[in-house]
Backbone as CSV, one residue per row, in Angstrom:
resi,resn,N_x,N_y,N_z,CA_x,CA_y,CA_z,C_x,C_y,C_z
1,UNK,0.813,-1.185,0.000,0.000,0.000,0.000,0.864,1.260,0.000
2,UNK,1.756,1.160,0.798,2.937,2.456,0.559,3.078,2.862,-0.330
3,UNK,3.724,2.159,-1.501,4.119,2.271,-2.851,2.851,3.295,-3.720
4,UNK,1.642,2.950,-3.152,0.309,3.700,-4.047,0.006,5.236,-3.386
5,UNK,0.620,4.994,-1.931,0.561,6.771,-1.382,1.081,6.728,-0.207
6,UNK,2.593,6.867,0.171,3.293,7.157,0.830,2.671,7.851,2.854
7,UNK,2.558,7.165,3.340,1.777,7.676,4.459,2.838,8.126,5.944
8,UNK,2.451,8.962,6.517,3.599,9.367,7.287,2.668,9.117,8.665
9,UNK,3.104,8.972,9.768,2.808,8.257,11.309,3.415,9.420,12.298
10,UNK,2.171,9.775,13.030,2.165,10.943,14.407,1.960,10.573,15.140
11,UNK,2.022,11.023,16.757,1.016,10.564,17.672,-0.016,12.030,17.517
12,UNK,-1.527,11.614,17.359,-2.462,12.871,17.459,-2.012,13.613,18.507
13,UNK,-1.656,12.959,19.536,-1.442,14.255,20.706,-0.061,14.448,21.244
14,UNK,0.200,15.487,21.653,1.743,15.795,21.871,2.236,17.240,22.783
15,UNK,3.457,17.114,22.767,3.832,18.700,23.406,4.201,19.996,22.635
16,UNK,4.125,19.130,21.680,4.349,21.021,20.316,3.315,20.870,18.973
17,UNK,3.328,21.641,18.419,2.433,21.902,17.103,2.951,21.037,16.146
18,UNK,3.903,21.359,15.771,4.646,20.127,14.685,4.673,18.391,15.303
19,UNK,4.041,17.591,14.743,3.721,16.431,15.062,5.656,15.911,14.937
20,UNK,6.072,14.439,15.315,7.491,14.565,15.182,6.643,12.836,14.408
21,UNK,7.415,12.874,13.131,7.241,11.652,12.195,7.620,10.384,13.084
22,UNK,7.005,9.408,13.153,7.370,8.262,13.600,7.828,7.007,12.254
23,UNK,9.108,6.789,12.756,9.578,5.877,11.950,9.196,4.532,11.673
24,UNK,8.690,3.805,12.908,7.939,2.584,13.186,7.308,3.330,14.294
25,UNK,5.712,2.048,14.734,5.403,2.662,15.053,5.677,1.477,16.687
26,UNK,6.357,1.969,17.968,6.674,1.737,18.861,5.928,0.843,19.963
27,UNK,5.905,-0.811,20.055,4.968,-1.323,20.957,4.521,-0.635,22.352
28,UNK,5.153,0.196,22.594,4.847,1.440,23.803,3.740,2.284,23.866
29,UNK,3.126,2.013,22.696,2.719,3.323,22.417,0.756,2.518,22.370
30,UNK,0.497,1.207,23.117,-0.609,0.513,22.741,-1.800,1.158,23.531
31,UNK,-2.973,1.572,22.747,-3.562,2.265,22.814,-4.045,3.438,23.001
32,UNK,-2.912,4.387,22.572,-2.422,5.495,22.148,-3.058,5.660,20.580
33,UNK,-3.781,6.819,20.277,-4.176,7.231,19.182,-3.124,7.855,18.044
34,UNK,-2.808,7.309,16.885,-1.714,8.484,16.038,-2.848,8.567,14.572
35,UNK,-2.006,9.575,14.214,-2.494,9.498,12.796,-1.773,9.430,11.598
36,UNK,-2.424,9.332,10.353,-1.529,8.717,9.323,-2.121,9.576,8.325
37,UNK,-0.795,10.476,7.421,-1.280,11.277,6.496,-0.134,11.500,5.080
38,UNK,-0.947,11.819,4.063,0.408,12.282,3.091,1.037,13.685,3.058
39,UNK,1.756,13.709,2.520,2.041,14.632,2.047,1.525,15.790,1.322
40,UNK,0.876,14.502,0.181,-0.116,15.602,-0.828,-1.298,16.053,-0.133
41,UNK,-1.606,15.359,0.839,-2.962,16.332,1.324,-3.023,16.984,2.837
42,UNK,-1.379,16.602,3.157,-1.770,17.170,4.522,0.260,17.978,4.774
43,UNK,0.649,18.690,3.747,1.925,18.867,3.698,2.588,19.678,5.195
44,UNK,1.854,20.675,5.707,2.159,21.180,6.685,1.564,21.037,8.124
45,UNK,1.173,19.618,8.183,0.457,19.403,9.334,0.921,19.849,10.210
46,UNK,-0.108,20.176,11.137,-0.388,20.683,12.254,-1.055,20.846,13.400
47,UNK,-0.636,20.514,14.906,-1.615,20.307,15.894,-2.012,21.498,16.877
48,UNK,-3.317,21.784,17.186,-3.679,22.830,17.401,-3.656,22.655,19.353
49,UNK,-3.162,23.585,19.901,-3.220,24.084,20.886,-4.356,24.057,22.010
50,UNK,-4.448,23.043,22.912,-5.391,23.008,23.932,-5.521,23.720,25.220
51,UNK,-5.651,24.505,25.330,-5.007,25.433,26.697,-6.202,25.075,27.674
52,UNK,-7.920,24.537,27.646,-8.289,24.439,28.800,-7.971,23.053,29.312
53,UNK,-6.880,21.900,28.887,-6.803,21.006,29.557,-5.532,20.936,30.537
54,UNK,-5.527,20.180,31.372,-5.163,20.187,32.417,-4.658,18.536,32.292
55,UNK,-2.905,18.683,32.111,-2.063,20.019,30.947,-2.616,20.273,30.364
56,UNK,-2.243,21.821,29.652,-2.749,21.784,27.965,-1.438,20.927,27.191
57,UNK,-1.862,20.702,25.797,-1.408,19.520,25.292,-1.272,20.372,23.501
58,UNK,-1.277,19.739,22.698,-1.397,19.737,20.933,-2.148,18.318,20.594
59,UNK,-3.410,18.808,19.952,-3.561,17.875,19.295,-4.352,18.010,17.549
60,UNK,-4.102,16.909,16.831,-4.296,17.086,15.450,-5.945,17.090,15.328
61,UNK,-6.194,18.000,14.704,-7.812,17.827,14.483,-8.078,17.303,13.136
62,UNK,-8.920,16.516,13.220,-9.341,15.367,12.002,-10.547,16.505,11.479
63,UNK,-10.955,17.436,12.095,-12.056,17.862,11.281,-11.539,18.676,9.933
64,UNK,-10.057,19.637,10.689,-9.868,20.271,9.258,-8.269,19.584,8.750
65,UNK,-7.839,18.773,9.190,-6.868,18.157,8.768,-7.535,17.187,8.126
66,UNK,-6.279,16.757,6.500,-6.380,15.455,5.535,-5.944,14.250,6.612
67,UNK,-6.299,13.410,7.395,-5.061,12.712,7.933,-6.350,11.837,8.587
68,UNK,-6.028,10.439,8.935,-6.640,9.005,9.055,-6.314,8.612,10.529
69,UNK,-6.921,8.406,11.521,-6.601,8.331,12.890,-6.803,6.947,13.244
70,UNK,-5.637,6.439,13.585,-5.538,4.759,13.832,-5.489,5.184,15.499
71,UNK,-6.521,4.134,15.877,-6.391,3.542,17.311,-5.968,2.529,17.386
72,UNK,-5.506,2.114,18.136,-4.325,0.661,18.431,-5.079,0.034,19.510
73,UNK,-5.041,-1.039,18.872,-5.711,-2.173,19.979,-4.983,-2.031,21.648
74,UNK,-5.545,-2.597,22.343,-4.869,-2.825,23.796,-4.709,-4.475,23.947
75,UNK,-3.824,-4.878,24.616,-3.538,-6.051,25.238,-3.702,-5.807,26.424
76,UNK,-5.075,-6.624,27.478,-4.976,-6.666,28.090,-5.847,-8.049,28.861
77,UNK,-6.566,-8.016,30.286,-7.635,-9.010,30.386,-8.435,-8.407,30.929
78,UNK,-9.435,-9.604,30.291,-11.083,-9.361,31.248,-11.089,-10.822,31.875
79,UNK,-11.508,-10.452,32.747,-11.884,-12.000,34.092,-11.021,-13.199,33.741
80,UNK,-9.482,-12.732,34.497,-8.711,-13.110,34.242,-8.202,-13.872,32.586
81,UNK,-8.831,-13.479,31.418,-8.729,-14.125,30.464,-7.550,-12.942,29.610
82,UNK,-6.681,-13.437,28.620,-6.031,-12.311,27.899,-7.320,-11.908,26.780
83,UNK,-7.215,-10.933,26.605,-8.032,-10.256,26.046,-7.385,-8.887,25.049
84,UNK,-7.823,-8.405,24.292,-7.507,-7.254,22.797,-8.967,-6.534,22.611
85,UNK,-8.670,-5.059,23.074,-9.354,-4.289,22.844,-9.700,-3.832,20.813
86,UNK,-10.356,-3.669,20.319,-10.645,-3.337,18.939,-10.295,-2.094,19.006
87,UNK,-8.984,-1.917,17.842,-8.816,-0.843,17.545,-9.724,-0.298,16.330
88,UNK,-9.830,0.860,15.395,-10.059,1.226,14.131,-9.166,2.207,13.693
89,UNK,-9.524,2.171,12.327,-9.229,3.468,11.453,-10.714,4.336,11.342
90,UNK,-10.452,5.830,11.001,-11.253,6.754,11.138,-10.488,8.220,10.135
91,UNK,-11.356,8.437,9.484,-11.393,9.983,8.858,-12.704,10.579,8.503
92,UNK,-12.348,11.765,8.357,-13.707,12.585,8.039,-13.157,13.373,6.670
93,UNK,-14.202,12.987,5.886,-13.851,13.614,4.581,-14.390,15.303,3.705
94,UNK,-15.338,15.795,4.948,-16.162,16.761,4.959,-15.005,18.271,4.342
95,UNK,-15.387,18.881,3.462,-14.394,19.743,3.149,-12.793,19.237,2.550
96,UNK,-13.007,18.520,1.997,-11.468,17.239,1.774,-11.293,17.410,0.658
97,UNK,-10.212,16.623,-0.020,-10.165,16.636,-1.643,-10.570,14.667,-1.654
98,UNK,-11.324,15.066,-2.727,-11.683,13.478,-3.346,-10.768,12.883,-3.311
99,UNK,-9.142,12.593,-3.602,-8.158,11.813,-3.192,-7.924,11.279,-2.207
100,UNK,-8.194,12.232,-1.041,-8.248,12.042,0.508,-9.156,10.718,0.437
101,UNK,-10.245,11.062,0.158,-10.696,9.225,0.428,-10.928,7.838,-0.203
102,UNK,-10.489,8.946,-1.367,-10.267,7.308,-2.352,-8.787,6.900,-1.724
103,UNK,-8.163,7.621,-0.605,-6.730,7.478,-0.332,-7.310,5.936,0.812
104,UNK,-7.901,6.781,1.451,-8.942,6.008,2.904,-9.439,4.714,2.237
105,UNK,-10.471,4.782,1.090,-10.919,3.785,0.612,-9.946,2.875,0.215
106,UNK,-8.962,2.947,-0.402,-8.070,2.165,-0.855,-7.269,0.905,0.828
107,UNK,-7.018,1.744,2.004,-6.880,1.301,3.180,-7.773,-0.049,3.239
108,UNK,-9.382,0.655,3.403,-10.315,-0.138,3.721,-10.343,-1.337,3.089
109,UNK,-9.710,-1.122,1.514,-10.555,-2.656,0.497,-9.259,-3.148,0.732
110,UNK,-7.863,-2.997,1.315,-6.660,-3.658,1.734,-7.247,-4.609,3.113
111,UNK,-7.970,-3.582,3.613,-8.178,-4.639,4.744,-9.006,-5.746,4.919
112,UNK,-10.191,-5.213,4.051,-11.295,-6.701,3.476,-10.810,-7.674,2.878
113,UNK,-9.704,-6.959,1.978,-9.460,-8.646,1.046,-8.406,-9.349,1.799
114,UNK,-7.381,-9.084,2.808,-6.446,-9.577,3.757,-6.637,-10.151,4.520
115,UNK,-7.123,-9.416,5.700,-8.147,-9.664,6.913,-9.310,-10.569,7.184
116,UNK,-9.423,-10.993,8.207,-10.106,-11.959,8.400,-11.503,-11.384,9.420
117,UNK,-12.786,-11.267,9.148,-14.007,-10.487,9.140,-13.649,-11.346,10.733
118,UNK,-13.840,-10.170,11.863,-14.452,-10.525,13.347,-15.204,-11.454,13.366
119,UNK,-14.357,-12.455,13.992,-15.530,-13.770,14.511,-16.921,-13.380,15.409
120,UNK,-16.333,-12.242,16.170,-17.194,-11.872,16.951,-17.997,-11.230,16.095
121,UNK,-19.448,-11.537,15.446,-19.858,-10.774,14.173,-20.630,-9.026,14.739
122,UNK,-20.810,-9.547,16.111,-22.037,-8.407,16.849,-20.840,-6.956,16.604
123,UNK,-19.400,-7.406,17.121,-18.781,-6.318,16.942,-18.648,-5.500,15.607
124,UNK,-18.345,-6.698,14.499,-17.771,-6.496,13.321,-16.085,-5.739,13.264
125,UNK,-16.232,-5.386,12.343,-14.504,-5.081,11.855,-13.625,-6.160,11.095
126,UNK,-12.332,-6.128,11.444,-11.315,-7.139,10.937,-10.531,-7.515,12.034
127,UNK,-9.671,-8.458,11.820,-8.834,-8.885,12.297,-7.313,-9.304,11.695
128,UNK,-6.337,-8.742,12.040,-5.113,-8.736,11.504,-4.642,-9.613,11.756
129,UNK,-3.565,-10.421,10.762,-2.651,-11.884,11.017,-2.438,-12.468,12.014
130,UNK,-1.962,-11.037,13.486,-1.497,-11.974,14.478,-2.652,-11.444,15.239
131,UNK,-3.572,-10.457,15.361,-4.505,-11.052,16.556,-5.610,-12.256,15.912
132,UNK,-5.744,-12.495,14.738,-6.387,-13.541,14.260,-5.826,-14.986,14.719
133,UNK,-4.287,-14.965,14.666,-4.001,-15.736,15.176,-4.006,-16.428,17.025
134,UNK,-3.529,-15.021,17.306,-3.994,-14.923,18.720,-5.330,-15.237,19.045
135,UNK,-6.568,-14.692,18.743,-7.816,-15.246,18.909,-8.096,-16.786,18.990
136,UNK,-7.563,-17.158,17.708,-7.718,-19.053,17.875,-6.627,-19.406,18.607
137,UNK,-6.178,-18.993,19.092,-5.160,-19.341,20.066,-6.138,-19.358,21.732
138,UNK,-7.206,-18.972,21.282,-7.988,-18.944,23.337,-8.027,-17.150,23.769
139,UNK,-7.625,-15.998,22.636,-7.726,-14.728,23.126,-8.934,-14.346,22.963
140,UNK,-9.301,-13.350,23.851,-10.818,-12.901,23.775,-10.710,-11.612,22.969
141,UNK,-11.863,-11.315,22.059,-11.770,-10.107,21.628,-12.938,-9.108,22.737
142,UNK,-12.487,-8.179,22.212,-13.387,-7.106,23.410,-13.604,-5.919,22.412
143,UNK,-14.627,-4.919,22.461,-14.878,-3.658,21.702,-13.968,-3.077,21.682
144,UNK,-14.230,-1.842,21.440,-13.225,-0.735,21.384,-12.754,0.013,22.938
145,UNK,-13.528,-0.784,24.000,-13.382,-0.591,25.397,-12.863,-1.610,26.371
146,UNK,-13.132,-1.608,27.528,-13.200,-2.780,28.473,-14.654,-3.097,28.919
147,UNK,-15.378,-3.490,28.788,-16.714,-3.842,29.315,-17.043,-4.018,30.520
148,UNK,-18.064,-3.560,31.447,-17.731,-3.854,32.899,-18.426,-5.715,32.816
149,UNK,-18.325,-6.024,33.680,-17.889,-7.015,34.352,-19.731,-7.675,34.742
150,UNK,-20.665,-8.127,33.885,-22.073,-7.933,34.429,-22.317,-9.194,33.690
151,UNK,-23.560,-9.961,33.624,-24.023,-10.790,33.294,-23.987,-10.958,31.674
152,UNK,-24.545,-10.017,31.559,-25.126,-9.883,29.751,-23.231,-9.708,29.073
153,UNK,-22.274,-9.350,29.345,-21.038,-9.618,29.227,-19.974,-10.672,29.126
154,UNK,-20.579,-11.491,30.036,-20.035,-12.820,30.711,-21.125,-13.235,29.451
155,UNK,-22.307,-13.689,29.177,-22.738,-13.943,28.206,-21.930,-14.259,27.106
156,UNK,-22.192,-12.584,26.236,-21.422,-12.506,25.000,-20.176,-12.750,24.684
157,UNK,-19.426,-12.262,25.806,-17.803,-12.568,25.451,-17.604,-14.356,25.591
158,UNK,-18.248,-15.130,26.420,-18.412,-16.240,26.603,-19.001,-16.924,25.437
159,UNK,-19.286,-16.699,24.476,-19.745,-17.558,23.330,-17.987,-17.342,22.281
160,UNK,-17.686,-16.108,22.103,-16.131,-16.499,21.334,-15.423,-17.732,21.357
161,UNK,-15.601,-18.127,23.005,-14.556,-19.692,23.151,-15.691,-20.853,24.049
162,UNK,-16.772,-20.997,23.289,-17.426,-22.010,24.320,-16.659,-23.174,24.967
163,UNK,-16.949,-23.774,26.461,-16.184,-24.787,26.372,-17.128,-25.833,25.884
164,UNK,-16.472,-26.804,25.982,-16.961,-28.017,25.106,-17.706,-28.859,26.364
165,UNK,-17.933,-28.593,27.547,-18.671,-28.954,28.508,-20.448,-29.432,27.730
């Protein structure tokens, strides 16, 4: 996919305006939001200034920035089980140039024809090589959250790995 449009890696949020390019992107960094943009549509990116938070911070705004915001899964557990939070991709194309999302679209139909469609179907999404693998391996998938801990939970997440009881 590189080769068709060159994509450059931020973290959305930070301590200065100029995002600093990430070369790979760092297992440290899991569930931490960055974003991913070109050149041609986003040449002088830039993160805008938060002053009522506590810190204030920089962060990239997807509304008037060209640029694709990957959330990164989490590794973690639910009731004592290992468990992977669902990450996504996300842009808003409102005010954009048509490239911008045939840029996006092109992402998306990489990931349908690769990827392996969420077993878990209620969630939907994909699943990448190694948490696909991980999954049939006994990992639980989980939303884009942690779920509290309640009946109707224990339920659903409990059908991914029935036991054979």
């Amino acid at each position: 996919m590189h080769d068709k449009e060159p994509l450059e890696a931020a973290m959305k949020r930070g301590n200065t305006a100029t995002p600093e390019r990430l070369a790979f992107i760092p297992e440290t960094i899991s569930g931490q939001t960055l974003v991913l943009w070109s050149e041609r549509f986003a040449p002088n990116l830039q993160r805008d200034y938060v002053a009522n938070a506590q810190p204030p911070y920089y962060l990239v705004q997807e509304q008037t920035e060209s640029v694709i915001e990957l959330s990164l899964s989490v590794l973690t557990t639910w009731e004592g089980q290992p468990a992977l939070t669902q990450g996504r991709i996300y842009a808003v194309f409102e005010n954009k140039q048509a490239e911008f999302e045939k840029c996006y679209e092109r992402i998306v139909r990489y990931i349908r024809r690769r990827w392996r469609k969420n077993p878990a179907a209620w969630m939907g999404g994909y699943l990448g090589p190694a948490a696909s693998d991980w999954f049939d391996r006994g990992g639980l998938l989980l939303p884009h959250y942690i779920p509290p801990v309640r009946s109707d939970w224990v339920q659903r997440l409990g059908e991914q790995h029935p036991s054979g009881c």
